[in-house]
N, C-alpha and C positions, 0 to 999 in steps of 0.2 A: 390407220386410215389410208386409202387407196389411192395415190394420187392422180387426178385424170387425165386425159390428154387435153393438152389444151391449144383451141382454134384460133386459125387465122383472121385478121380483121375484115378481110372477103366474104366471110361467113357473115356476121350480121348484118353487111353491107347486099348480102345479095336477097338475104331475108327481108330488109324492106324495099327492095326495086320494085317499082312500080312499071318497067318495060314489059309490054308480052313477049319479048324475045327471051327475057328472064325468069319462063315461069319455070321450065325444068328446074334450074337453079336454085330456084325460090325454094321449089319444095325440097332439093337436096337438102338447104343449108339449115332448112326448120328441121326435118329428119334429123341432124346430125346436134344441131343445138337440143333436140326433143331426150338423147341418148345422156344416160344415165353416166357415161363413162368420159362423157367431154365436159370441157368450160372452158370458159373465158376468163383472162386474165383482166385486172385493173390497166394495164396498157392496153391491150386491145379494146377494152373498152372506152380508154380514152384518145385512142386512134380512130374508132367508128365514130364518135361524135365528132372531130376534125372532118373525117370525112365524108360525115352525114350531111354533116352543115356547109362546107364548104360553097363559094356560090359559084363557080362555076359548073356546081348538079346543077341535072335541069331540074329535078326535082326536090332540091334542097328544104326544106323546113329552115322558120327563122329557129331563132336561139332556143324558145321553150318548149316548141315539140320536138327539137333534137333532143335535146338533155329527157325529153321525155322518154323519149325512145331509149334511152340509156338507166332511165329507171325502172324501167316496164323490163328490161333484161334480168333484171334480178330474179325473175320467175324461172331463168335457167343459170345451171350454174355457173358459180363465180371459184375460179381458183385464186385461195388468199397467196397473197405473196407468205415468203419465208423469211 
């Protein structure tokens, strides 16, 4: 099995900004989530809910659409720990 490279929590942090100064971004980090050869590790993903949620975003989500946003990720890959 090939193991992939796996992304920064920037990545799916930049994938749901809702700024238009962040649309370039936006579509980099879905391109790079979209690729067969990256994923995300269970820390990263438990650092993007940290920092999905946080309230000092302006556009934070309370608790269950962040966690949501952290299930909805499972449609890209997840690198299991070892």
């Amino acid at each position: 099995m090939k193991i992939a490279r796996s992304l920064g929590t920037n990545i799916p942090l930049y994938a749901i900004s809702s700024d238009p100064a962040d649309a370039e971004w936006r579509d980099r980090a879905f391109a790079l989530l979209d690729r067969g050869d990256n994923a995300l590790s269970a820390q990263v993903l438990s650092e993007f809910y940290v920092q999905a949620a946080r309230p000092s975003r302006a556009d934070a989500p309370p608790h269950e659409p962040a966690a949501g946003r952290v299930s909805a990720s499972s449609r890209f890959r997840v690198q299991r720990s070892r």
